[in-house]
N, C-alpha and C positions, 0 to 999 in steps of 0.2 A: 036812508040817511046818506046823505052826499060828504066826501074829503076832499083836502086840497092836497092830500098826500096818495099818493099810486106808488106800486111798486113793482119791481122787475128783479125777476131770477133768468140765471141760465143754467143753464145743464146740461150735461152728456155722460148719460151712462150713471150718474148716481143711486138707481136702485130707492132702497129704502131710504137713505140718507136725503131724497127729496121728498120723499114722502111725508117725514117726518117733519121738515121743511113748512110743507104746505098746510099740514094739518094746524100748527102752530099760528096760521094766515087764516084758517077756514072759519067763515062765517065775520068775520072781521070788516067796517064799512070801506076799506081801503079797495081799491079795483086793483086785479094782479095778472100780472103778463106774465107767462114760462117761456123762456124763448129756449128752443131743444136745437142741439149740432148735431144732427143726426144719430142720436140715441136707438138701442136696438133693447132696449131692457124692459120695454115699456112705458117710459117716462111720461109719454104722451099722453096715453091713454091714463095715465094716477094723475096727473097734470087738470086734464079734464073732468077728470071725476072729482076732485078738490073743490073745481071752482074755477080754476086759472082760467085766462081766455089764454090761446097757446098758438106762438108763431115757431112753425117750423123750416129752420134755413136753409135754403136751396145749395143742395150739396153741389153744386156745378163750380162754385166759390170756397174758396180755401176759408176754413172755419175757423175762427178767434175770437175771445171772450171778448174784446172790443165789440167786435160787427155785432155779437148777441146781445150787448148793452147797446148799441145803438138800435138796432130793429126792435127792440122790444120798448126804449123810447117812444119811436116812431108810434107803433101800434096802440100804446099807452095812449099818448096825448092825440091822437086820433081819434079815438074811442073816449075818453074824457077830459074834452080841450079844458076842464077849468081847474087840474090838475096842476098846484104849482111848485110843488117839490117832489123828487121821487126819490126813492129808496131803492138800490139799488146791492143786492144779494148773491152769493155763488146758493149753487144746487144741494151743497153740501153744510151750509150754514141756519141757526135757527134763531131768528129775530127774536128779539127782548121784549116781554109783553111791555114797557113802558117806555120804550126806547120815543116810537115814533112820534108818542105826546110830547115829551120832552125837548126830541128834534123840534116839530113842525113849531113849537111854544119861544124855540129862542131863533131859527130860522125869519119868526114870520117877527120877532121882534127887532131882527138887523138885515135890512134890507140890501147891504153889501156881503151877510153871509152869502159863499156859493158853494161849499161844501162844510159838511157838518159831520165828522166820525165820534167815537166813544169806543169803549174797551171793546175786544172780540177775545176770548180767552177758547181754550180746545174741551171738547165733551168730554172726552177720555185721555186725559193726560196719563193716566198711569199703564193705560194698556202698550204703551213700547216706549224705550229709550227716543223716538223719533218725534211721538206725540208730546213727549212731555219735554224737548226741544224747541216743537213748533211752540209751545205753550208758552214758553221763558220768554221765547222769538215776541208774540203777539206783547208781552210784558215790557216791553219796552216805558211803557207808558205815556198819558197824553204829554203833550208838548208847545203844543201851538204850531206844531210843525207844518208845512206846506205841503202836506201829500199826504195821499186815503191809499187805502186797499181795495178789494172789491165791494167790502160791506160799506157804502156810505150814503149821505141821505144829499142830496143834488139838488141846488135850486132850478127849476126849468131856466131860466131867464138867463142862468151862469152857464148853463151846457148847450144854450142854442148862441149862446156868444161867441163859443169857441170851436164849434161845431162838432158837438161828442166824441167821440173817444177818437184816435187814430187806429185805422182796422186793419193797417197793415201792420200794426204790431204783434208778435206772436206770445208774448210777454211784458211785464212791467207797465202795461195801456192803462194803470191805475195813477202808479204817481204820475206818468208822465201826462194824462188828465187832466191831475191836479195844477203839474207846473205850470200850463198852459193858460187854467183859470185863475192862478196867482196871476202870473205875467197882464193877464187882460184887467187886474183891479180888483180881483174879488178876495174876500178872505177864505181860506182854505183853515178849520180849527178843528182841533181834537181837541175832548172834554172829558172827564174822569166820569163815566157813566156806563154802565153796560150798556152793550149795542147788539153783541152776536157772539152766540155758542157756534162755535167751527167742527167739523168733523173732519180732519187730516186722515187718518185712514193710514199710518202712517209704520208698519211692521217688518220694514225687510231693506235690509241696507243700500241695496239698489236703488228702489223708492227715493234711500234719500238722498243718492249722491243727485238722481236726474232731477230731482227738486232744485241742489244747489246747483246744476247746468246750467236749469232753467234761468235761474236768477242772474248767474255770470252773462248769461247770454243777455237776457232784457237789461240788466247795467250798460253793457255796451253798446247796445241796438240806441239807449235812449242816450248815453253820452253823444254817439254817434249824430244823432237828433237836434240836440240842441249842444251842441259843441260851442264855447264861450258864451252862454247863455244861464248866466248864474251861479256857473259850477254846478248842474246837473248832471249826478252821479257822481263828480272826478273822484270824491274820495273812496266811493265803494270799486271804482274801476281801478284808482292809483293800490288800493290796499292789495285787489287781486292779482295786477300785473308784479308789485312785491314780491308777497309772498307764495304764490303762484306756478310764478314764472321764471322771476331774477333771481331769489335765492338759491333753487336747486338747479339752475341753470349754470350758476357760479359756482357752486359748490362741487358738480357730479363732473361740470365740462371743467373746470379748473382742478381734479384728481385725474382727469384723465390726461392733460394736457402741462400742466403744471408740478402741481404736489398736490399729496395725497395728504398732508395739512390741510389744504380746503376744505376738507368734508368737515371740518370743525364749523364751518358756516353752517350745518343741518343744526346745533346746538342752538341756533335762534329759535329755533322751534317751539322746544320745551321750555324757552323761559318765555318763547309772546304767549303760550299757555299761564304758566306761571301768573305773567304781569293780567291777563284777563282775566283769570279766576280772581286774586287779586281785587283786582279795580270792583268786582261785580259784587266783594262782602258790603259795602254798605245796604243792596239790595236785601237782605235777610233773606235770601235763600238759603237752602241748607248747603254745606259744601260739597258733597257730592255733587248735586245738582253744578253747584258753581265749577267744578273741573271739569265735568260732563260736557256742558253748556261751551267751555272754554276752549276744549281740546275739538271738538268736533266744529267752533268755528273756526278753527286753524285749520283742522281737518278739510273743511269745505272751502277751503281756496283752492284744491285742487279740480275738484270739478266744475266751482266758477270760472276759473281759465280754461278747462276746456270748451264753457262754453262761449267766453270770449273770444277764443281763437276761432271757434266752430263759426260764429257772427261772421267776423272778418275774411276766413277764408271766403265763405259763402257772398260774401260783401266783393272780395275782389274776382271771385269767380261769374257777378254776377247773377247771383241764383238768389232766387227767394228764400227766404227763414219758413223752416216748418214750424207745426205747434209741438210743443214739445209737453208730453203727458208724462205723470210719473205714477197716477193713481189710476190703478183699475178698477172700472166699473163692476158695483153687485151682480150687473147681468151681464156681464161679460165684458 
């Protein structure tokens, strides 16, 4: 049996958590590309024994989930040109047994769809304060909004219009994707549908600060990017340079410099916790969760700006963005 839908994972280093991935794909009439970043855990080799047909990327080239969604494109519609949407997955994620009928059912019925997401919610929310963060994180809920994540279903025809992902990004290559296929005409929609169970992996406070690095830095890379082009990102960059940067800059350089009255500027703190927890009860979470959730996205402006500034330095010293990882692989 032949589909018009193909699908592509990437991976590095995922261990079991690809495994479980593929087993969830195996046997399925869909054709599936594993595209590996130089993985040393085996991924290959369980890759192959799956089923996947598996491209592996020429480590001479600096690695990012971009280039691995585009190469595993390539090698996809190669190997099955009558493939017209893909599905495109991290390593650590496990597709919805009904997702892709649903996708390919209202894709093939709007011919200006070019991206099509649904919910992604975490495996094990309860296993750390971090997991069941990323969890509330994914809960955002549909929107109609104009940007996907890594888990989304792609029309061929939207992704060779824009010409797939941007690979020099080291981050954020998802919305910024998506912005791109807005801007060219297409619609970009989220739908209240399960899509993908996520495995964040998520247990040690480190972990999460380089997660929020991660993210300060692709905010600014793609502000950076498309700078007066819609207002992409200003507000998640304007919130980080805020709170960030200008409030304890004002408050710690104005006790030193000034009055030691300033540090009453830190008290914004605990009421933009406050006003979040707050805003988040109509959610029906429980309130724990809501101060949790609250305090720790206060919390994570600090290591968004660093990874903003980390951008920019790097930006005017002229050097390249590295990838920045915060999850380690089963196999090391």
């Amino acid at each position: 049996m032949t589909s018009d839908v193909g699908i592509v994972i990437i991976g590095r280093n995922e261990g079991r958590r690809l495994e479980r991935s593929l087993e969830r794909l195996h046997g399925r009439p869909e054709p599936v590309v594993y595209v590996d970043s130089g993985s040393t855990d085996g991924s290959v080799a369980t890759a192959r024994r799956l089923g996947a047909h598996v491209v592996e990327l020429d480590p001479s080239r600096p690695f990012t989930a971009a280039r691995g969604r585009n190469e595993g494109f390539r090698e996809l519609v190669a190997r099955r040109p009558e493939v017209a949407f893909v599905q495109f997955l991290d390593g650590d994620c496990l597709l919805d047994v009904g997702w892709l009928a649903l996708g390919g059912k209202r894709l093939r019925a709007d011919a200006r769809l070019g991206i099509l997401t649904g919910r992604r919610r975490e495996v094990a929310p309860e296993a750390s304060v971090y997991n069941r963060l990323t969890d509330m994180e994914w809960d955002g809920g549909p929107d109609g909004r104009r940007s996907c994540g890594g888990d989304a279903l792609v029309r061929v025809a939207a992704f060779l219009a824009v010409d797939g992902y941007d690979e020099d990004l080291v981050a954020g290559e998802d919305p910024e994707f998506a912005h791109r296929i807005a801007a060219a005409g297409w619609t970009v929609l989220a739908v209240d549908a399960e899509m993908t169970r996520h495995d964040a992996d998520l247990h040690r406070f480190s972990q999460w600060w380089r997660r929020c690095l991660r993210s300060g830095h692709a905010y600014a890379e793609g502000r950076a990017l498309h700078r007066g082009a819609g207002g992409f990102f200003v507000r998640q960059t304007r919130s980080i340079w805020i709170w960030g940067v200008l409030v304890p800059v004002l408050a710690l350089g104005g006790a030193l410099l000034v009055s030691a009255w300033c540090l009453l500027l830190l008290l914004l703190f605990p009421l933009q916790v406050a006003r979040l927890a707050r805003r988040m009860s109509a959610a029906g979470r429980p309130a724990g969760d809501r101060w949790a959730y609250a305090f720790f996205c206060v919390l994570g402006k600090f290591p968004a700006a660093q990874g903003v500034l980390t951008f920019h330095l790097r930006r005017l010293l002229g050097r390249r963005s590295r990838l920045i990882e915060y999850k380690h692989g089963e196999g090391g």
